[in-house]
N, CA and C atoms as a LAMMPS dump frame, in Angstrom:
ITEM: TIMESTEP
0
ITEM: NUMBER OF ATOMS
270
ITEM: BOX BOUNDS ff ff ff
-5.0000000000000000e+02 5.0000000000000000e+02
-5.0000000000000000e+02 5.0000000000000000e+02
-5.0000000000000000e+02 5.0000000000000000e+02
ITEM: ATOMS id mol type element x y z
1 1 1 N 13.927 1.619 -12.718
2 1 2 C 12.897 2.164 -13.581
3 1 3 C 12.184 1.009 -14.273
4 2 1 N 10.832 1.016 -14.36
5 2 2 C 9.777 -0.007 -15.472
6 2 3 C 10.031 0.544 -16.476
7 3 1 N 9.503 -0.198 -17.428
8 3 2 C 9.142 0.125 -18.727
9 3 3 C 7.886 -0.768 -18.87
10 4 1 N 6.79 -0.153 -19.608
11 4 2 C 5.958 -0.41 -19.104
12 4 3 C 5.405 0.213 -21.12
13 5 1 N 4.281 -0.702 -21.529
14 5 2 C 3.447 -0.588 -22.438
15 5 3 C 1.905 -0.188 -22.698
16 6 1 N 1.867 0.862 -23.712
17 6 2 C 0.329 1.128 -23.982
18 6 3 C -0.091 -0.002 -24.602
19 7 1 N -1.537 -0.661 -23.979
20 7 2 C -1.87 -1.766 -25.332
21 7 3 C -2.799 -0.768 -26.594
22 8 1 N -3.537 -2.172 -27.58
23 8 2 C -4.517 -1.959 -28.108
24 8 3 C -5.643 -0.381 -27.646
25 9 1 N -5.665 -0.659 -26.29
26 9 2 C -6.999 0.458 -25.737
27 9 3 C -6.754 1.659 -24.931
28 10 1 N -5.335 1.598 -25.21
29 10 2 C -5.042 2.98 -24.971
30 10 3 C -4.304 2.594 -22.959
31 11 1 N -4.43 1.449 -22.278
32 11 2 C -4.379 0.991 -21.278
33 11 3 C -2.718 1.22 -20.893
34 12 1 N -2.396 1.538 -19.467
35 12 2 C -0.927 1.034 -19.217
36 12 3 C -1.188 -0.054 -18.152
37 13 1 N -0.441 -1.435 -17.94
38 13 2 C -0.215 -1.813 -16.59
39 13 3 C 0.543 -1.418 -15.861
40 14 1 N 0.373 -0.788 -14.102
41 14 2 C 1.621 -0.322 -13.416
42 14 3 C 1.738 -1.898 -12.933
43 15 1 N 3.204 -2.947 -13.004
44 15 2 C 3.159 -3.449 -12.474
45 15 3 C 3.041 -3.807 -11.035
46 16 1 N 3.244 -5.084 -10.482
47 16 2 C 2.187 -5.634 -9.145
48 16 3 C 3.338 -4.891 -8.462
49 17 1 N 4.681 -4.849 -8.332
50 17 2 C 5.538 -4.438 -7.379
51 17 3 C 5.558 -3.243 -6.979
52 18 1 N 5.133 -2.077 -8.395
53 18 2 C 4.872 -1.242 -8.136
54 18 3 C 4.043 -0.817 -7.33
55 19 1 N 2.722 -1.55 -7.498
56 19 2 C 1.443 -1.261 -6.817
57 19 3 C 1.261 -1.504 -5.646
58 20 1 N 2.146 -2.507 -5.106
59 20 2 C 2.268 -2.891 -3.821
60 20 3 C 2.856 -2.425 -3.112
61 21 1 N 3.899 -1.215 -3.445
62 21 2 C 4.767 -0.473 -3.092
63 21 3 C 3.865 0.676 -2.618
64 22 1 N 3.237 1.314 -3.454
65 22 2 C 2.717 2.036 -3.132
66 22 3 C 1.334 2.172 -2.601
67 23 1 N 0.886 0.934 -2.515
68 23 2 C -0.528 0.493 -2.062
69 23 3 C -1.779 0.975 -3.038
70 24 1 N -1.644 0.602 -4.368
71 24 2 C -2.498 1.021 -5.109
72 24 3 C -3.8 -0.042 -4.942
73 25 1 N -4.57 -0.09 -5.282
74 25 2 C -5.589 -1.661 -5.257
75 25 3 C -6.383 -0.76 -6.361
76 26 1 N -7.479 -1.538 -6.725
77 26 2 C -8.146 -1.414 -8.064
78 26 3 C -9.351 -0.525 -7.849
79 27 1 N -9.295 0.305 -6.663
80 27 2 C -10.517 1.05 -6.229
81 27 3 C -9.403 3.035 -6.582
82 28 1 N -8.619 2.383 -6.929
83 28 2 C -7.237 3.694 -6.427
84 28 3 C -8.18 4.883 -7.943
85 29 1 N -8.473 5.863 -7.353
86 29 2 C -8.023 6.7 -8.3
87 29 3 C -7.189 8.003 -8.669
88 30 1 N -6.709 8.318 -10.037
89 30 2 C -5.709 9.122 -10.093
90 30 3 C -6.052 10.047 -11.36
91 31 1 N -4.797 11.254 -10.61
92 31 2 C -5.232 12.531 -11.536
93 31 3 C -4.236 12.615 -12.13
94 32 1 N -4.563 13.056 -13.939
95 32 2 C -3.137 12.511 -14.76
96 32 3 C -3.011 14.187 -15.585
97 33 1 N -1.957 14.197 -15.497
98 33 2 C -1.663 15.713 -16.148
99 33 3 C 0.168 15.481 -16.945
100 34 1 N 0.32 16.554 -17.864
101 34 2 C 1.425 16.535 -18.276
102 34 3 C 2.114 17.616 -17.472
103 35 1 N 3.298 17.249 -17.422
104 35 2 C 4.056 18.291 -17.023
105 35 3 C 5.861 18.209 -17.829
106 36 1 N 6.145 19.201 -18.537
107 36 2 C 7.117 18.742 -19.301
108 36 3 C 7.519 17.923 -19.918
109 37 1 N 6.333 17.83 -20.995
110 37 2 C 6.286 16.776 -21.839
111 37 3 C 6.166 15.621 -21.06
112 38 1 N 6.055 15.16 -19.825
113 38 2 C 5.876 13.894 -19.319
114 38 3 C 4.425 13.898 -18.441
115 39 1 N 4.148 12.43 -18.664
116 39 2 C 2.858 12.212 -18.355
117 39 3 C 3.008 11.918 -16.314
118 40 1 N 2.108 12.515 -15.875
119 40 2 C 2.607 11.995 -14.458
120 40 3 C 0.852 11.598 -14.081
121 41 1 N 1.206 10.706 -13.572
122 41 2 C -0.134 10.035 -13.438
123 41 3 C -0.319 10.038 -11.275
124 42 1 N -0.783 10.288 -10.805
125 42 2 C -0.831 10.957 -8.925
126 42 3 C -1.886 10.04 -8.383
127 43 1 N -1.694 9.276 -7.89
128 43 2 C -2.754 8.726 -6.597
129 43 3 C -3.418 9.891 -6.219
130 44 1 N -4.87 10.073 -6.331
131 44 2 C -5.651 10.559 -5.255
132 44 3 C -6.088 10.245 -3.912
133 45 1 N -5.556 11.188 -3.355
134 45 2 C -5.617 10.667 -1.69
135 45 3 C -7.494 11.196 -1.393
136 46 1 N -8.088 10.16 -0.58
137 46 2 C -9.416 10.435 0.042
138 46 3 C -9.116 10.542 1.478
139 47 1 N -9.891 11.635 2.415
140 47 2 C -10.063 11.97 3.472
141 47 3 C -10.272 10.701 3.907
142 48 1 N -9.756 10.697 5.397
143 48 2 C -10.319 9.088 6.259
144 48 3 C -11.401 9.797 6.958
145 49 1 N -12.739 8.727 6.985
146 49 2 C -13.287 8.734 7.376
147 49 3 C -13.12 8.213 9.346
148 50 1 N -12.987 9.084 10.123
149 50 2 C -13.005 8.582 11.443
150 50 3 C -14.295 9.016 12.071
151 51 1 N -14.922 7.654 13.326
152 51 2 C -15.995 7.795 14.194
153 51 3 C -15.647 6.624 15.1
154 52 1 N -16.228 6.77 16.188
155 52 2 C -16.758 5.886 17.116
156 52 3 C -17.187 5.312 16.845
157 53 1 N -17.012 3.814 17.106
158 53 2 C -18.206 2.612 17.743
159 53 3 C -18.101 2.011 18.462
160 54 1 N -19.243 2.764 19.371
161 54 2 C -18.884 2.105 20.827
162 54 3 C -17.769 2.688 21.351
163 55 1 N -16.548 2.139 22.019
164 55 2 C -16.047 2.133 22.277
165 55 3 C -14.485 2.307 21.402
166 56 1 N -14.711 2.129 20.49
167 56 2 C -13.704 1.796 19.879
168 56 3 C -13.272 3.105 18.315
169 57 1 N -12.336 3.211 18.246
170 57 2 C -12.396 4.602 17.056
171 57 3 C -11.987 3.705 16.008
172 58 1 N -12.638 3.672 14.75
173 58 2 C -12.613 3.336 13.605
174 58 3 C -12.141 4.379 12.486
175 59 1 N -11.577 3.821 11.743
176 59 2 C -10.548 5.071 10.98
177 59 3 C -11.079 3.878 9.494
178 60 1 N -11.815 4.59 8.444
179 60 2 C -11.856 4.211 7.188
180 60 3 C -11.157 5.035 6.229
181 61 1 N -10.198 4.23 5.563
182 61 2 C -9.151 4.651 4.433
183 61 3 C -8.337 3.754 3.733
184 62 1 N -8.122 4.265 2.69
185 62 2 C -7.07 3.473 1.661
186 62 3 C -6.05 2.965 2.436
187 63 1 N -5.804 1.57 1.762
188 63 2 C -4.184 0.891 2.57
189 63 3 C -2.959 2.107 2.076
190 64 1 N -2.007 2.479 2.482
191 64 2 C -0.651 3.135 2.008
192 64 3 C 0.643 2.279 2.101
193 65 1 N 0.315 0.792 1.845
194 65 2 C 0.904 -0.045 1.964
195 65 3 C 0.228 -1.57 1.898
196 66 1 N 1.599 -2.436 1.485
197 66 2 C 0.903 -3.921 1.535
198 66 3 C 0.575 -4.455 2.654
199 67 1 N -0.779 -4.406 3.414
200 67 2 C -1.138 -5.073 4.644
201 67 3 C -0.686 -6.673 5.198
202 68 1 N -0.769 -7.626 4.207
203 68 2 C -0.57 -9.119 3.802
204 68 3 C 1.277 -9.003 4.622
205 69 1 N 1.814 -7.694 3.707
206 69 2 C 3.873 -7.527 4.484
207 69 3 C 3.981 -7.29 5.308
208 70 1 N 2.895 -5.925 5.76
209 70 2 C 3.126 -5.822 6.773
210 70 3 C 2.924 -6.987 8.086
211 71 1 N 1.425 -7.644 7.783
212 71 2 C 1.855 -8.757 9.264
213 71 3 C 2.726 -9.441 9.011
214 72 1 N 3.175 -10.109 8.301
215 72 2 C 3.984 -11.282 8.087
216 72 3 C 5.323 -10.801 8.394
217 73 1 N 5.827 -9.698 8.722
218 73 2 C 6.906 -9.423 8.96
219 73 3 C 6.526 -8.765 10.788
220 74 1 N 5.522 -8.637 10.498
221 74 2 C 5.168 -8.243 12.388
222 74 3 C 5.348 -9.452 12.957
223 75 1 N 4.755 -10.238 12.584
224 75 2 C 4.72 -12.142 12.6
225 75 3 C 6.45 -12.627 13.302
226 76 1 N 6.777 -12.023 11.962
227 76 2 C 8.392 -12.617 11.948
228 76 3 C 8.768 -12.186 13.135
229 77 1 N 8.666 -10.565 13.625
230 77 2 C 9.61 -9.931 14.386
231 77 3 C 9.377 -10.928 15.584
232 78 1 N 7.98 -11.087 15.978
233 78 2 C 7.256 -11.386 17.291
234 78 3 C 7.914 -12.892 17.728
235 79 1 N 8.58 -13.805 16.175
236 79 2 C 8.829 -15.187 16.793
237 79 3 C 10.009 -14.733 17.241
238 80 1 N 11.248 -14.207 16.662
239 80 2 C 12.893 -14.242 16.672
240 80 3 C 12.345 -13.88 18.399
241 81 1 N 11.494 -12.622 18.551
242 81 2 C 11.782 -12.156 19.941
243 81 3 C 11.347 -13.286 21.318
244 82 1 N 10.62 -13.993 20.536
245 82 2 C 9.863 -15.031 21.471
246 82 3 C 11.388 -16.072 21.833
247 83 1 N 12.107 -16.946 20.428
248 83 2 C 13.404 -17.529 20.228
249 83 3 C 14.078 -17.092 21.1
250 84 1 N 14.434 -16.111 20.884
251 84 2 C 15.381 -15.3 21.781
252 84 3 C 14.779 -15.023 23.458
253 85 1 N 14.309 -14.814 23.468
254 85 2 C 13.848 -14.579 25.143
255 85 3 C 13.55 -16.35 25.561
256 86 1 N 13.441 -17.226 24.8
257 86 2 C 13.505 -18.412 25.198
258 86 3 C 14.945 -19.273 25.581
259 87 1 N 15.638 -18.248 24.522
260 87 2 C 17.291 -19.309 24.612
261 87 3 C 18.261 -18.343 25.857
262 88 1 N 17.584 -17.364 26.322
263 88 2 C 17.618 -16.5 27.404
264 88 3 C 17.304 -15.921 28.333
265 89 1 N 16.727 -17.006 28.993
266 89 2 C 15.656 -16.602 30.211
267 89 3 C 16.408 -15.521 31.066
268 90 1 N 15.146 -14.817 31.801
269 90 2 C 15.96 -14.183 32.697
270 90 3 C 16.108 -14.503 34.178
């Protein structure tokens, strides 16, 4: 669990881990309601925009995740497998 502070302007920060967790970025908006005495604050999800171009289908939408983790760990997988199929030819 965070703990997490109102400032001066009425502001909360969700911290970065949080946000990255859940893929918030600074375009994110959210619908805030109480529910049993607690404040729950909801990502609004936007429709993806999908079309053609050309050839190719383009899908516009919010990240639902850290893009930057995700390659860098696609990255990772792709060397061990490269390592490995090297120290093991067939």
């Amino acid at each position: 669990m965070e703990i997490v502070r109102l400032d001066n302007f009425g502001r909360v920060l969700i911290p970065k881990n949080v946000r990255e967790q859940l893929g918030l970025t600074n375009a994110t908006q959210f619908s805030l309601s109480i529910q049993d005495d607690k404040l729950v604050l909801s990502p609004l999800t936007q429709p993806s925009n999908v079309y053609h171009l050309g050839s190719t289908l383009v899908v516009e939408s919010q990240p639902i995740g850290n893009l930057e983790t995700a390659i860098d760990e696609l990255r990772e997988e792709q060397i061990r497998e490269l390592i490995c199929s090297s120290e093991n030819p067939v």
